[in-house]
ZAMARGU-4260 file (C-alpha; in steps of 0.2 Angstrom, whole numbers, plus 5000, padded with zeros to 4 digits):
<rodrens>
0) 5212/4981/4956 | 5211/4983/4937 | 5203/4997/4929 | 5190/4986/4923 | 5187/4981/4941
5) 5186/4998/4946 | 5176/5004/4934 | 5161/4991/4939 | 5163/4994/4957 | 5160/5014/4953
10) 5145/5007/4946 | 5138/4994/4957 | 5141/5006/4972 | 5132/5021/4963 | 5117/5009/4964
15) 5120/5000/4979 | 5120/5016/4990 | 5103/5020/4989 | 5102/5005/5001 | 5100/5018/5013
20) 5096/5006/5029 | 5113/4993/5027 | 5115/4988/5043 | 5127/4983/5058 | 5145/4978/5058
25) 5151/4969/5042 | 5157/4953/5048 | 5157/4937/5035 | 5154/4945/5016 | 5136/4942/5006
30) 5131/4925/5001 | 5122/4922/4986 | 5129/4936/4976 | 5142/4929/4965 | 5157/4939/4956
35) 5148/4955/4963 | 5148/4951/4980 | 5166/4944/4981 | 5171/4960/4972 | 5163/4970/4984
40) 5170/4961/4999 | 5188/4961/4993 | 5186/4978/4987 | 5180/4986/5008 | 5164/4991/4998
45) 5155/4983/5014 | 5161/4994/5025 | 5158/5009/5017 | 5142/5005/5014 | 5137/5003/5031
50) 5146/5018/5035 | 5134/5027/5023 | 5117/5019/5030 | 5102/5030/5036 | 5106/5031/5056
55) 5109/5018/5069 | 5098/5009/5073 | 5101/4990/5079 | 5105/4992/5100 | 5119/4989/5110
60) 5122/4971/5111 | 5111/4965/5099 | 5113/4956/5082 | 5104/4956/5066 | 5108/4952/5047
65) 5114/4967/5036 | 5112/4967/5018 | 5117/4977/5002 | 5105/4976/4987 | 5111/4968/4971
70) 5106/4980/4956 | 5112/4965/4944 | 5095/4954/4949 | 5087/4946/4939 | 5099/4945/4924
75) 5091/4950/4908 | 5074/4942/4902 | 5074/4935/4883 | 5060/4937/4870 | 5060/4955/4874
80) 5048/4949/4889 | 5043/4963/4901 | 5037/4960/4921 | 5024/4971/4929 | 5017/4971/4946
85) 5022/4957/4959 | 5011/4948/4965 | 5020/4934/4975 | 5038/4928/4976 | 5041/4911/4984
90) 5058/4901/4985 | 5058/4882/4984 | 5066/4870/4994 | 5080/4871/4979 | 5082/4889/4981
95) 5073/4894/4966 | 5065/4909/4965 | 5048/4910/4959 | 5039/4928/4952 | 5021/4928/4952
100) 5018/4944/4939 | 5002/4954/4932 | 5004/4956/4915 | 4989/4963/4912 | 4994/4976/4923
105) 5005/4984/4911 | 4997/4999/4902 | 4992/4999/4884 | 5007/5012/4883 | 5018/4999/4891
110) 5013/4984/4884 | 5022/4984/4865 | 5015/4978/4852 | 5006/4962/4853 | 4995/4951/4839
115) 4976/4952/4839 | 4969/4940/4851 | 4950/4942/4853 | 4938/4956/4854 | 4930/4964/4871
120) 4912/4966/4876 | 4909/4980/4865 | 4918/4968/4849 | 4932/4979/4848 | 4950/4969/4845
125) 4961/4965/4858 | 4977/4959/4863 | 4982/4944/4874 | 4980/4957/4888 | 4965/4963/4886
130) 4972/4981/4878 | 4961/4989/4862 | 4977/4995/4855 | 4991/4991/4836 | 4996/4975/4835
135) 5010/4965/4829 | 5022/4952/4828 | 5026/4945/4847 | 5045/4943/4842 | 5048/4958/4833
140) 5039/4973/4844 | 5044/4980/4860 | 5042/4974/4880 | 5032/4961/4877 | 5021/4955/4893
145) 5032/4936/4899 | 5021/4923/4907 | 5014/4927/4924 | 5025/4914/4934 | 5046/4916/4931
150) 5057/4904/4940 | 5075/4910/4944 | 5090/4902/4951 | 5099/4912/4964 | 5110/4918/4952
155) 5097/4927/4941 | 5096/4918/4927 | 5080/4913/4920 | 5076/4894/4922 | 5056/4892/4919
160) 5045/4903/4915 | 5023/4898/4912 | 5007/4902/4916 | 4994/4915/4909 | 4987/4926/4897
165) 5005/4930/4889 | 5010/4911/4889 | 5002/4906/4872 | 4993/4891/4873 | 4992/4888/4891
170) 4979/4892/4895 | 4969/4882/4878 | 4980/4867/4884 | 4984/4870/4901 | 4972/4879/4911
175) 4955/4875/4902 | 4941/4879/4910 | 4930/4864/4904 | 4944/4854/4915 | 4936/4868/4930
180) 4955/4877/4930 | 4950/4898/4928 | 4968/4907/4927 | 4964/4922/4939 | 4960/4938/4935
185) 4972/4947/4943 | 4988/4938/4950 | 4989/4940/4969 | 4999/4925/4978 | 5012/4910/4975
190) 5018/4899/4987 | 5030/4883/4982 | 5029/4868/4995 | 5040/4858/4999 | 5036/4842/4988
195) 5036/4856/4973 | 5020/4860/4968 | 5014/4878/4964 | 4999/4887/4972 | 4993/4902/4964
200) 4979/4914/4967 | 4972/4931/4964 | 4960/4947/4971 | 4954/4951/4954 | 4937/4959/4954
205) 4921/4962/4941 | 4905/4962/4954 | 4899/4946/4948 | 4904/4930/4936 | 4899/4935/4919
210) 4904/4917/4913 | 4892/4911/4925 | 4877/4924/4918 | 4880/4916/4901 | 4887/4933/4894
215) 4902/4930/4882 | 4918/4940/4889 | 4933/4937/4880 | 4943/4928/4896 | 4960/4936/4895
220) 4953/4953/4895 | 4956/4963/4911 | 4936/4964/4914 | 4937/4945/4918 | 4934/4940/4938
225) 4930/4938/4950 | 4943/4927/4960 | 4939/4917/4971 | 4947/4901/4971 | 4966/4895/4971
230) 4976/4884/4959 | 4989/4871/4961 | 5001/4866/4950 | 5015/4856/4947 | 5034/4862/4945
235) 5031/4859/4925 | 5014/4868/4924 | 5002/4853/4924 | 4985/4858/4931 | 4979/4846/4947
240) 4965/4855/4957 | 4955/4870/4960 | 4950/4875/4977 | 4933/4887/4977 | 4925/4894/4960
245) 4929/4909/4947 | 4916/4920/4945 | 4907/4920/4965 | 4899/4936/4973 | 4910/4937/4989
250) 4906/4926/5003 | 4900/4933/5020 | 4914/4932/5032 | 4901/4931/5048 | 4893/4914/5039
255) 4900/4901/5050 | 4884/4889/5049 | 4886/4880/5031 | 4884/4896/5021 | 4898/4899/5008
260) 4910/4903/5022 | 4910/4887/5031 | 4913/4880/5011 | 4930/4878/5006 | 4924/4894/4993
265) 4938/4907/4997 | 4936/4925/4991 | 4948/4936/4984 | 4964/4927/4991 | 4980/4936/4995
270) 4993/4921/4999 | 4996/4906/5006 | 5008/4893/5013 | 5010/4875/5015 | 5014/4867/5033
275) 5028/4855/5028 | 5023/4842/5045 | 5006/4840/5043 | 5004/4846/5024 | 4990/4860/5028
280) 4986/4872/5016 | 4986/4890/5026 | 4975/4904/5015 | 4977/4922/5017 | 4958/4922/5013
285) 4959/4938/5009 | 4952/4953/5003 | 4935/4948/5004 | 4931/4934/5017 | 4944/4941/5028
290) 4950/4925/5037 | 4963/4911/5036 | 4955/4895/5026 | 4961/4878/5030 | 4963/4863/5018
295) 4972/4849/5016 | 4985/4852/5004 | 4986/4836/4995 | 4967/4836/4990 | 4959/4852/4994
300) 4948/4848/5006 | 4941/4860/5019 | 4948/4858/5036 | 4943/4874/5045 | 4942/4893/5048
305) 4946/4906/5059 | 4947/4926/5057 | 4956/4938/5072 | 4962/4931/5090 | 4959/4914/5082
310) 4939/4917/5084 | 4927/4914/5072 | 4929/4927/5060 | 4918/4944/5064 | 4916/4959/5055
315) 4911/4971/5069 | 4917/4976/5087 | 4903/4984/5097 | 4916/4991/5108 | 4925/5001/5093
320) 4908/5009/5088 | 4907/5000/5071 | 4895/4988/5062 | 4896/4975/5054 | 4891/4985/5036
325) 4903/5000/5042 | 4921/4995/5050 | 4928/5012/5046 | 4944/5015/5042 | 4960/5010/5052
330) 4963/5026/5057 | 4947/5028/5066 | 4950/5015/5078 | 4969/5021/5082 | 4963/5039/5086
335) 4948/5031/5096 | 4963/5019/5104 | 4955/5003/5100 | 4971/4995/5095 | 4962/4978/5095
340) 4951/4976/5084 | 4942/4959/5085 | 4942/4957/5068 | 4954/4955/5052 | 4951/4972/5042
345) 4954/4970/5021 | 4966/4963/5017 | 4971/4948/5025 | 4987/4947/5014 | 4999/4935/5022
350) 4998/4917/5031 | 5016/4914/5034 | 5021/4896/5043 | 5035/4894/5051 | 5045/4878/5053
355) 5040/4877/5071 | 5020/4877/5069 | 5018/4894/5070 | 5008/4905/5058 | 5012/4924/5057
360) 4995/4933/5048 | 4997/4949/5039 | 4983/4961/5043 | 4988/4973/5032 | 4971/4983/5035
365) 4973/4985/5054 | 4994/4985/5051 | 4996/4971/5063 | 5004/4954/5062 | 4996/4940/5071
370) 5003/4924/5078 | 4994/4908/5080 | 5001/4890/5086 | 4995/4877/5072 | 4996/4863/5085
375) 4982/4871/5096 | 4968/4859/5097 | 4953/4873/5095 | 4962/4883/5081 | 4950/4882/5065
380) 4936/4876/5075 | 4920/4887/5083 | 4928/4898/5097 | 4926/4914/5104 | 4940/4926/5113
385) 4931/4942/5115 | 4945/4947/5127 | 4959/4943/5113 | 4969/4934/5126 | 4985/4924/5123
390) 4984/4905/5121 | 4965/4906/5119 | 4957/4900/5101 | 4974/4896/5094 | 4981/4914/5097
395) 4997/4916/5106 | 5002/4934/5101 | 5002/4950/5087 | 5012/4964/5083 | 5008/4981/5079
400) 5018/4988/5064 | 5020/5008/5062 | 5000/5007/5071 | 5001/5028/5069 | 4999/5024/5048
405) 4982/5027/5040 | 4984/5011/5035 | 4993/4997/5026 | 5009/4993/5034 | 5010/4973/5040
410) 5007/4969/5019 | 5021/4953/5018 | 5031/4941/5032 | 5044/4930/5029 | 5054/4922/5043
415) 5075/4921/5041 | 5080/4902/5036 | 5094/4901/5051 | 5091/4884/5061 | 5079/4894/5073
420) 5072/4907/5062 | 5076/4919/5073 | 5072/4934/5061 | 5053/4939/5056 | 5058/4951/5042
425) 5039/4961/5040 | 5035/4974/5022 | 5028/4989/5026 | 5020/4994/5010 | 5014/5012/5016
430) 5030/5017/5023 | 5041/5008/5009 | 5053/4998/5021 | 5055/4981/5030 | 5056/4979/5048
435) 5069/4965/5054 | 5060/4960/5071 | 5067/4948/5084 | 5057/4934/5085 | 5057/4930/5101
440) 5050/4946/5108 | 5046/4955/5093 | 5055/4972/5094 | 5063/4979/5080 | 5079/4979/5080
445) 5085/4986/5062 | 5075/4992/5044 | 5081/4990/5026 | 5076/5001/5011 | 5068/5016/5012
450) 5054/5024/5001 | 5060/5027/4982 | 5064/5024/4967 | 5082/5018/4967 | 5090/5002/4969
455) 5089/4995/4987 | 5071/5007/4989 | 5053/5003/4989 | 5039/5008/4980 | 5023/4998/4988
460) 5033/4984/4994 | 5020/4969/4991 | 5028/4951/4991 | 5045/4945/5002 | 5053/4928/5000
465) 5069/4923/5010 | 5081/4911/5002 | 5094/4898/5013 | 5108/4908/5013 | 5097/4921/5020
470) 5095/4933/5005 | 5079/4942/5005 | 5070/4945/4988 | 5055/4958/4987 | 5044/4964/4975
475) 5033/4980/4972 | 5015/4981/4965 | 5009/5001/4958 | 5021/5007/4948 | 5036/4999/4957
480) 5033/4982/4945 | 5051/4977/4950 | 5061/4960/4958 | 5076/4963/4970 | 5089/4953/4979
485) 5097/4959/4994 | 5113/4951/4997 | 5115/4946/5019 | 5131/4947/5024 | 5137/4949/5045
490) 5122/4937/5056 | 5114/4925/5051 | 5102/4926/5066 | 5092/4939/5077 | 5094/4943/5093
495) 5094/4956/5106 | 5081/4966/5113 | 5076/4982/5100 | 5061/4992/5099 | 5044/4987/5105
500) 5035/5000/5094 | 5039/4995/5077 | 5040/5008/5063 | 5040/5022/5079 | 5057/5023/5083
505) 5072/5029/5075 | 5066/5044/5067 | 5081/5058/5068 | 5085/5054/5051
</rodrens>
């Protein structure tokens, strides 16, 4: 090895060892990773990192992918550009990567200077984010905010990037709203289907359209909601529908009998996928109505509705105490052990299909995951399963994630891309990890990341993408505003039996 080579591997492991949960035996070296990760397997570097992971945890007998974060993802961004929060992160069927940011999530301190680009309600000047603050030239100032959707190749480089407040002219030529396109509020929510066209949403809130009222509010400023309707794209940009309206009071989830809830009208949407066989549409619907939506993907159109258990959606549970104004906090029903709630507490922020017609629902609020079979007749349509039985109204199973939480576990599913997607790979946002769970009987058979700061650590893990050669990309929303790839390396498939109480075991650390 040269001194060169040495000198780089010094480096890359300093920040490669914070990936604290690298897992199981080494096996085949990481795909994906390029010069690095041939380095690091010629090198041993993969055994000695998973000689310095947390504490054992994958059982006897059982398999599961390990990985070793790459502190080298994304390679730099030009035009001084600057990502905030993630939103979403989606890989196409070409193994791009697509990063759904917040730019206006980035502080006025954080921002740089920007050029004047408005006035707010009180007709003081603003920039293109909505921040009352210096401005100045785009290309000459510091961090300035890149458009809200970035499309990368595996590598990292930077391949496309559009969309937004900080794209100029996009949303003048692009996203005009006399062509009924409103760019959300706050970016929340990106999936890419597999005939390439980009679906985007967002949770952003202002307590009522203003546009709507007639008052004039500058629309890039952060005041601007609320969101409630989802956007597709093409690959290129190119506006082609909007599903719901910007600017709607939020919906009433228990409306099932042609009130806004039995509309297409979503509320406050998380995320979404795209059944590749029958070209559904699958809405994480969300923070406000609380249920999965159903339309078809080709034109929008509403299909159906369902909230917890597959039922129709329901706020309450008379068995838990609450109401349907007062659900309570999570934590109120686990002490009280209700650890079925009959209904989907905020947010609803996944709606993960798999390629077998199976759809895994993030109930972040209640931190569960929920699995329903997309072929079942009665899913989407009127049903009750008051008993929360199996194979009733479409529901076939859930999964209780770190249940002893306050709240917020089950944020983000992805399943692995081996032929049988063996692996459900679940974000815990709270605890700051990711569960890899057997998908066959949903035990927990390994974690990766811990809480922190570092390379291969979490801070409010919110979005999770999985590419073909099984890499996992994640990204953080607070302060975390980061992208990272972690490399797989070792199985390519789950299997084995683990833990049945996921986020509970393991905990001599």
């Amino acid at each position: 090895m040269s001194k060169a080579q040495f000198a780089f591997l010094v480096v890359f492991l300093g920040l490669a060892l914070s990936l604290a949960a690298c897992s199981a035996s080494p096996g085949n070296g990481p795909t994906g990773g390029g010069e690095a990760a041939t380095l690091l397997t010629e090198t041993g570097a993969i055994e000695g990192l998973a000689e310095t992971r947390w504490a054992p945890r994958v059982p006897s007998g059982a398999a599961v992918p390990s990985f070793v974060v790459d502190p080298s993802w994304p390679k730099p961004l030009p035009n001084n550009w600057r990502i905030s929060q993630i939103g979403g992160i989606s890989v196409d069927s070409h193994d791009n990567i697509w990063v759904y940011h917040r730019p206006r999530a980035l502080g006025s301190s954080s921002a740089g200077a920007m050029p004047r680009a408005g006035t707010n309600d009180e007709g003081v000047p603003i920039s293109a984010i909505g921040h009352p603050r210096p401005y100045a030239d785009r290309n000459t100032g510091c961090c300035v905010p890149a458009p809200s959707l970035l499309k990368f190749d595996p590598a990292g480089n930077l391949l496309d990037a559009w969309g937004g407040p900080s794209d100029p002219g996009f949303l003048e030529e692009n996203c005009r709203t006399e062509d009924g396109c409103f760019w959300p509020a706050r970016e929340h929510g990106i999936f890419v289907d597999h005939n390439d066209f980009v679906y985007v949403s967002g949770n952003g809130q202002d307590g009522g359209s203003r546009q709507q009222q007639g008052v004039e509010t500058y629309p890039w400023a952060p005041s601007f909601g609320d969101d409630s309707h989802i956007l597709k794209f093409t690959a290129e940009g190119e506006f082609i529908y909007q599903i719901g309206y910007a600017g709607m009071e939020g919906p009433d989830s228990e409306n099932i009998d042609g009130g806004p809830n039995g509309t297409p009208q979503p509320y406050l949407v998380a995320d979404m996928s795209v059944d590749e066989t029958t070209n559904r549409l699958y809405v994480a619907d969300g923070y406000g109505n609380r249920r999965i939506l159903i339309a078809d993907a080709e034109t929008g159109q509403y299909i159906g509705h369902f909230g917890a258990y597959g039922q129709n959606p329901v706020l309450d549970d008379p068995s838990a105490g609450v109401s349907d104004t007062d659900v309570g906090p999570w934590m109120s029903d686990y002490q009280a052990g209700n650890m079925t709630p009959l209904f989907f507490r905020s947010p609803l922020h996944c709606a993960s299909v798999s390629g077998d017609g199976f759809l895994y629902a993030c109930d972040r609020g209640n931190n569960r995951v929920q699995i329903f079979d997309l072929g079942a007749e009665d899913l989407g349509r009127p049903c009750a399963n008051p008993n929360a039985e199996s194979q009733v109204c479409g529901f076939v199973d859930e999964v209780h994630v770190a249940p002893q939480t306050a709240s917020g576990t089950a944020g983000t599913a992805a399943l692995s891309t081996d032929p049988g997607q063996t692996c459900v790979y679940v974000g815990d946002l709270a605890n700051g990890t990711l569960y890899a769970i057997d998908r066959e009987n949903l035990t927990e058979l390994d974690r990766i990341g811990r809480p922190g700061r570092q390379a291969g650590e979490f801070h409010w893990l919110h979005a999770l993408a999985v590419d073909s050669q099984g890499n996992v990309y994640t990204g953080e929303v607070d302060s975390g505003q980061r992208i990272q790839k972690f490399l797989r390396y070792g199985s390519e498939s789950c299997s084995g039996t683990g833990s049945s109480d996921v986020g509970l075991y393991a905990t001599n650390r």
